[in-house]
C-alpha positions as CSV (number, residue, x, y, z in Angstrom):
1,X,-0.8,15.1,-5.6
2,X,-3.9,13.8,-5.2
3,X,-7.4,15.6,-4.7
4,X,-9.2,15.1,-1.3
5,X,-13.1,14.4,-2.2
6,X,-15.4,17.2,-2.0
7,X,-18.0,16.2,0.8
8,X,-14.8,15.8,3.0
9,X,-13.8,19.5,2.9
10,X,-14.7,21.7,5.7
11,X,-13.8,25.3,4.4
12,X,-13.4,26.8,0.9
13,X,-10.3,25.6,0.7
14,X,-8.6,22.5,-1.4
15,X,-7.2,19.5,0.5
16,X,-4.4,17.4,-1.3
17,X,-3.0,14.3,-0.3
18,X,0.7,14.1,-2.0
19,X,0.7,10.2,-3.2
20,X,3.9,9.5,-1.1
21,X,1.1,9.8,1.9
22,X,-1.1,7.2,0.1
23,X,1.7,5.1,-0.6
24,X,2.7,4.7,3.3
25,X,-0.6,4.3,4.3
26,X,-1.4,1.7,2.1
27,X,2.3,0.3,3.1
28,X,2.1,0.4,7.0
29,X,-1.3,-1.0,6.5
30,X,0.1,-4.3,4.4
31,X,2.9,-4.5,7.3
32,X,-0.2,-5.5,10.0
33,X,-1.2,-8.4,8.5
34,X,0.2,-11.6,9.4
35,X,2.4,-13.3,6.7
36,X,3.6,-9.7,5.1
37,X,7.3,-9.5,6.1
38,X,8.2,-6.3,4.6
39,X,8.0,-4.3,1.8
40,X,9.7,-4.7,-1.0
41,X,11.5,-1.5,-2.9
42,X,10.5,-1.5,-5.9
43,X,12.8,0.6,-7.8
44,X,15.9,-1.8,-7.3
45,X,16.3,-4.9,-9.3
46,X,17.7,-6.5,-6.1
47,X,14.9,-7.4,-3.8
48,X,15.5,-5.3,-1.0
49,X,13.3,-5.4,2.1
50,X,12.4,-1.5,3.2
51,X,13.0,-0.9,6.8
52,X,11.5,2.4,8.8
53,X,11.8,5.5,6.2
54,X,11.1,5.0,2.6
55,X,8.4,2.5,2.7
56,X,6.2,4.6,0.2
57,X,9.0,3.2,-2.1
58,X,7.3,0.0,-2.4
59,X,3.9,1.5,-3.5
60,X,3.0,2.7,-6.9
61,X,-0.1,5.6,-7.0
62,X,-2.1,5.9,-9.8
63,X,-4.8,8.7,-9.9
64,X,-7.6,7.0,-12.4
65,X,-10.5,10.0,-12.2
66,X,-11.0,12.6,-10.0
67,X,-11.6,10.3,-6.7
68,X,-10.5,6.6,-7.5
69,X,-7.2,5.6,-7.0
70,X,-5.2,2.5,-8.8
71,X,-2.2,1.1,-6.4
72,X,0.4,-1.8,-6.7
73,X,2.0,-3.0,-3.6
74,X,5.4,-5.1,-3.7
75,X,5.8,-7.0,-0.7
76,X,8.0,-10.0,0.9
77,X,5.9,-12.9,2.8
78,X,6.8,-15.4,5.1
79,X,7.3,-19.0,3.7
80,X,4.4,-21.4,4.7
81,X,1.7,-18.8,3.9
82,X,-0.9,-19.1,1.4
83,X,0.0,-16.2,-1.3
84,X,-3.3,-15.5,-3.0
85,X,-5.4,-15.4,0.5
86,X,-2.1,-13.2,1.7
87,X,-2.7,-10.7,-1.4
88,X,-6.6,-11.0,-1.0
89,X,-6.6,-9.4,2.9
90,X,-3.9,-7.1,1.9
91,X,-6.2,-6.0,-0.8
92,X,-9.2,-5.8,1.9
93,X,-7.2,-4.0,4.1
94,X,-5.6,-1.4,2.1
95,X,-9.0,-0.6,0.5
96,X,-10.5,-0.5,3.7
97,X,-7.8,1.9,5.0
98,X,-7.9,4.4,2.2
99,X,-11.2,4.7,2.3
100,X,-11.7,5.4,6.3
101,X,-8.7,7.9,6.1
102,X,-9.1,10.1,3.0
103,X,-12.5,9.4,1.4
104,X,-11.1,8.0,-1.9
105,X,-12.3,4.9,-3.8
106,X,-9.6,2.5,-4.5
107,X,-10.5,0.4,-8.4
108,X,-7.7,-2.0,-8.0
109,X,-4.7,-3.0,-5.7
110,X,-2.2,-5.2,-7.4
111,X,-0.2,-7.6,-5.0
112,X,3.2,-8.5,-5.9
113,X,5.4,-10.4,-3.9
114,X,8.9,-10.0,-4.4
115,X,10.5,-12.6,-2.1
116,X,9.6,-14.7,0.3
117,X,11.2,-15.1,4.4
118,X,12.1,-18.6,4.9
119,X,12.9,-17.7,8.7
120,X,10.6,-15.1,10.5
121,X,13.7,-13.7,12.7
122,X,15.4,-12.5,9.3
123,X,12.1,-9.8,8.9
């Protein structure tokens, strides 16, 4: 579980985020930019494509300190797309997306692409 930030609690109480949540949010945000086909699951040697349930499968959460938060994200891309400028908006976007919805900093988000679509109708 990770902590929420302090300036974004508004009683006495604690908020934590269980990293499973961090993990789809950072996955459902990948899955909106053009060129990510899926997510990849990560705990099977075969490269599976994750469908609806489960996609926090393909996200690793690592709490570094108190508010900053180290992620990898294994993914499947489309064929024809550049795969460094694909990782560099996903990066971008996750960051972006963690930030606006639970207030932590994010150090690093590791791109890995597992496989890649050669036809778009397969995804």
């Amino acid at each position: 579980m990770t902590e929420i930030a302090p300036a974004f609690q508004p009683t006495n109480g604690r908020v934590k985020v269980a990293n499973e949540v961090i993990a789809q949010i950072a996955a459902l945000t990948a899955l909106q930019i053009p060129g990510v086909a899926g997510v990849a699951d990560r705990s099977n040697q075969i490269t599976r494509v994750i469908r609806r349930g489960g996609l926090h499968k393909g996200v690793r959460v690592e709490l570094v300190d108190e508010d900053t938060l180290k992620l990898q994200v294994f993914l499947v891309a489309f064929s024809g797309r550049n795969l460094p400028e694909l990782a560099a908006e996903v990066q971008k976007q996750v960051i972006a997306a963690v930030d606006r919805m639970l207030g932590l900093k994010t150090s690093n988000v590791d791109v890995f692409f597992a496989d890649v679509r050669f036809n778009e109708a397969e995804a």
